[in-house]
N, C-alpha and C positions, 0 to 999 in steps of 0.2 A: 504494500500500500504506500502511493506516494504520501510525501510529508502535506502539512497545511501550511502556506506561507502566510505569513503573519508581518506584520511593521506596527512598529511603538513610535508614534508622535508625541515627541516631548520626552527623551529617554534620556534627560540627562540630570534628572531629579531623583529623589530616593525612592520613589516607587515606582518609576522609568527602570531605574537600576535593579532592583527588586523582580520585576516581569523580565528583564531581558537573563536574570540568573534562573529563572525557572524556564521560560522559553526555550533560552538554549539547551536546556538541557532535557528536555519533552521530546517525549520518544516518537509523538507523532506532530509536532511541531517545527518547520524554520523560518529562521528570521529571516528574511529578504531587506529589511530598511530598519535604521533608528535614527529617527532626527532630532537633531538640535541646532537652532538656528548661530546661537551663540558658540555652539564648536562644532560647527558643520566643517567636514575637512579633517579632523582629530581626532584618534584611537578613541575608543571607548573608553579604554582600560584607564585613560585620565582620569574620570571623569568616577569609575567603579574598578579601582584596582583591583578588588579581591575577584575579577572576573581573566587574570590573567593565563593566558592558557586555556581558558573556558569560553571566549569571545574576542576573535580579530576582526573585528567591524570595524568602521569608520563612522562618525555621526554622517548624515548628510542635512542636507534643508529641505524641509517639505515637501517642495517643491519637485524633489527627485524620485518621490514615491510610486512605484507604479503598482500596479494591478496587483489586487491578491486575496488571498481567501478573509481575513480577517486584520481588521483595523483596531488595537489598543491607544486611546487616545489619554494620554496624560498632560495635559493643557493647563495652566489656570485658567479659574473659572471665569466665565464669558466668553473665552477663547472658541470651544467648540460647538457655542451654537452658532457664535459668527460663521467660521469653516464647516458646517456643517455638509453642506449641498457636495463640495469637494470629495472629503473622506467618503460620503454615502456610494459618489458615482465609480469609487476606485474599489472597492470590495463590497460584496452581500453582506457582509456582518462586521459592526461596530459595536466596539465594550467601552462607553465612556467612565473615565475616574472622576471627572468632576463632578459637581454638584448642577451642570447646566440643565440635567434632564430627571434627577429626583424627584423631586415634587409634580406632582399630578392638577395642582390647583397655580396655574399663572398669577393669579392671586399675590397666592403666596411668596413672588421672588421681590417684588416693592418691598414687601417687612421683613423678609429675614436677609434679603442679600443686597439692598438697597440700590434696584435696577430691576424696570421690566424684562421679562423674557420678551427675546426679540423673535424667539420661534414658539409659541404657545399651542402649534395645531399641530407639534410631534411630541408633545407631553404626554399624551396616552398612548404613543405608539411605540414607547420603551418599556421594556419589562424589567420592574428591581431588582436588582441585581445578589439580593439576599438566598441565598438556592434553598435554604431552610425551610422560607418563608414564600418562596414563589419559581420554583423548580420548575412546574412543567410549563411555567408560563415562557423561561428563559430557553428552554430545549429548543419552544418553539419560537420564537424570536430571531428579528433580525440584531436589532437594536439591544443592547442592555446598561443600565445606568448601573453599576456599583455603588452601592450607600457608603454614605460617612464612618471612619472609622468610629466616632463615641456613639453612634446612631445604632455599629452595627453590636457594639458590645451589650447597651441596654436593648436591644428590639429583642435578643436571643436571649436575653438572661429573664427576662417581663415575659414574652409574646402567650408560656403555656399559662401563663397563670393568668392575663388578661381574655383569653382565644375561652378558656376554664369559665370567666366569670365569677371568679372566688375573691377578685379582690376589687376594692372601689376605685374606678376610674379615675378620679381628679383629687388625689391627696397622694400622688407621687413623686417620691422628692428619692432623689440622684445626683450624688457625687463622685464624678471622674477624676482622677487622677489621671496626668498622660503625660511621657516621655518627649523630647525635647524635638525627632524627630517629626512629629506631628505637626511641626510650624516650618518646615517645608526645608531645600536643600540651600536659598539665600536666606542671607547672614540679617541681622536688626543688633537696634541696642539691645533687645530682651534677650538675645541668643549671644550673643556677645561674653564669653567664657566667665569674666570677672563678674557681671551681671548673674549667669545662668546656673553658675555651679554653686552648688549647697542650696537651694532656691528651693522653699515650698509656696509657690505664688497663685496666689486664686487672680487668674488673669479673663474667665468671664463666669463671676457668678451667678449671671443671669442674662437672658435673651442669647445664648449659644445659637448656631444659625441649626445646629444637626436636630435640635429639638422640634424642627417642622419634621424632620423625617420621622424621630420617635411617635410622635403625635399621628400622622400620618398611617403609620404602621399598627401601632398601638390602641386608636382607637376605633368604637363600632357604630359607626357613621353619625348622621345630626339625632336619632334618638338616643344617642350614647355619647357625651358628649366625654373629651380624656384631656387631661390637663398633666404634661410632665413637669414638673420644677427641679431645673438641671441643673447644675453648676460644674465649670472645667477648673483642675489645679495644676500648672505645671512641678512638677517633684524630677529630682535629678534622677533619673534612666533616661537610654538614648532610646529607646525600644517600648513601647506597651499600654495597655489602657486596661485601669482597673476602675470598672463602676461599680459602687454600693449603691444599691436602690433598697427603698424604704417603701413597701409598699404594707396596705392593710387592706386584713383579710376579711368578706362577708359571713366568712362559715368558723364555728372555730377548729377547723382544722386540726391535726397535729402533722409533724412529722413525715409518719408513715403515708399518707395523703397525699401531702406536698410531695415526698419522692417518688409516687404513681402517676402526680401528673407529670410532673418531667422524665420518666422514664416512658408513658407513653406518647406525647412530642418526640423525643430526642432517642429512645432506642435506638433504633435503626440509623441513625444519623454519623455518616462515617468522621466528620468535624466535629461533634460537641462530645464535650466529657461531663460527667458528673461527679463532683471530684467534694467529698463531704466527709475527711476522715475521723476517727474519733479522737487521737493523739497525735503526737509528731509536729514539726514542724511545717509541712506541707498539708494542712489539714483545707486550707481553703485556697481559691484558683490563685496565680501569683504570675502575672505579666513574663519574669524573669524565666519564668520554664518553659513559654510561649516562643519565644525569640525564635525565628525564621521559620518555626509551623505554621500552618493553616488552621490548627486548630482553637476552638473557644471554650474554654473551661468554665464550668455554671456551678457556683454551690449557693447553699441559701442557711441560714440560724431562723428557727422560731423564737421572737421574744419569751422567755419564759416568765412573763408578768403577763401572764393570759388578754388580762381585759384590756391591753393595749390593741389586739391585734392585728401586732407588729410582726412583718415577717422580710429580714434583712437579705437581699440577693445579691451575692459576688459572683460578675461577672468577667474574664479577661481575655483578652487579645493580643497580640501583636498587631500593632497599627499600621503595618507597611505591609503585613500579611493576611489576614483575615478580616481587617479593614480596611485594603485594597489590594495589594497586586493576586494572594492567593485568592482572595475572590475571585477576582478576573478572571486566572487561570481556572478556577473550579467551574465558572458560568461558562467559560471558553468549552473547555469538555463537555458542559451540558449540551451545549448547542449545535456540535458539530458529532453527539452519539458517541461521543467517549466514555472509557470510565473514568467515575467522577474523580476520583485520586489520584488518578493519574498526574504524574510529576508534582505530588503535593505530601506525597509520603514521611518524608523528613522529621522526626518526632521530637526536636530540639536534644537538646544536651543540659547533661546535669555533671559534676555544677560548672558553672559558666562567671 
């Protein structure tokens, strides 16, 4: 069976870099193009040394991309719904990273991202990008949006217990923690070493723009209406996204309940772990053991003050892998009747 040719627009960012290390190395995947306008002409390996020996490409410029099976677009946002027309007419299938084609409600890009969509009448012609949560809809798709990395840690660690009905819609409060990575591969004063290191900084306790996807995903339409109250913390790791959600339950549950619902969600599910030990030091999900997986580790504590009921959900990720590029790749194998694991297998390293 021939290979899929594949091109990464915009691969000269960390989850450009990220897709072109699993790409290459996908058994039924080649890369034909990776652009970057800024080092169009220059090795990769600049730009992602640890791809040395693993990729002799050259960036090019957009402009050089031709014909192929499948388009990864890694733009900042705005980017790809401008180029939209372009990328569509050079391959059958596009897997966007930004956030240009998320949200389903036009509405929504004035208040969370403070600009009309300029393309509003291919909003519903992209399928989410979450395979968890919209699998067969991505098989069948041209088009696919990948969610926000904090978008995709709380949708997977909430979604059985909202989907359930066990807990109240508009009293959820979530706090992320996320590694430094997340604010992208150019430099600011907040990334700025003297600035960033030892840093526990709440840098958006409120109005985070990934809370339209939560909300989005989480809720059950205008008779149900779902309120998240999110808040992000940068903390020193370069790698990972750990949300605490605070949710309350309608029933009083115990335990053995809660771990039926999420064992019947999530069984079968080749990415999520349930990870809830009694002792040890690894008893709950922890970013650091994530690092270059695909996978999303979900544990959750019952208050044990009953009449709160409070029921605490740790969920993690790595934010460059199961909140974007190993997305990609897993949607990518949906779409084109692969197995879904395929090139995703990698189970991190311990200790690291």
């Amino acid at each position: 069976m021939s290979r899929l040719r594949v091109a990464i627009v915009g691969g000269s960012g960390y989850v450009g870099g990220e897709l072109i290390r699993l790409l290459a190395l996908h058994p039924a995947a080649a890369i034909s193009a990776v652009t970057s306008e800024r080092f169009a002409g220059r090795p990769i390996i600049e730009r992602h040394p640890n791809l040395r020996k693993v990729c002799d490409l050259d960036f090019r410029s957009a402009t050089e991309v031709d014909r192929c099976d499948t388009i990864f677009l890694c733009l900042p946002h705005g980017q790809a719904m401008e180029s939209f027309d372009r990328y569509a007419s050079l391959a059958p299938r596009l897997i966007d990273s930004s956030a240009d084609f998320r949200l389903k409600d036009p509405e929504s890009y004035p208040k969370w991202y403070g600009r009309p969509h300029l393309r509003p009448e291919l909003l519903g012609e992209f399928a989410n990008g979450i395979p968890e949560r919209h699998r067969d809809a991505i098989r069948d798709a041209a088009w696919v949006s990948s969610a926000g990395c904090n978008a995709t840690a709380v949708i997977l660690g909430l979604y059985p217990l909202f989907a359930s009905g066990v807990v109240e819609r508009t009293r959820t409060v979530v706090e992320a923690k996320v590694g430094s990575s997340e604010g992208g591969a150019d430099f600011s004063e907040a990334t700025h070493h003297p600035e960033r290191s030892g840093c526990v900084r709440s840098y958006r306790p409120t109005g985070h723009r990934h809370t339209a996807e939560m909300i989005q995903e989480l809720g059950g339409g205008a008779d149900e209406p779902c309120a998240i109250h999110f808040s992000a913390t940068a903390v020193e790791m370069v790698r990972g996204v750990l949300a605490t959600s605070h949710v309350f339950l309608t029933q009083d549950l115990d335990e053995r309940a809660i771990w039926k619902i999420y064992r019947e969600a999530y069984g079968a599910e080749p990415f999520i772990r349930l990870v809830k030990a009694r002792a040890g030091v690894h008893r709950y999900p922890e970013p650091k053991l994530l690092a270059g997986t695909n996978f999303c580790d979900i544990g959750f504590e019952r208050d044990p003050e009953r009449s709160t009921g409070r029921l605490v959900v740790v969920s993690a990720i790595d934010n460059l892998m199961k909140g974007a590029a190993g997305q990609a790749v897993q949607a990518f194998n949906l779409m084109h009747g692969l197995e879904e694991r395929t090139g995703l297998e990698f189970p991190g390293l311990h200790p690291i």
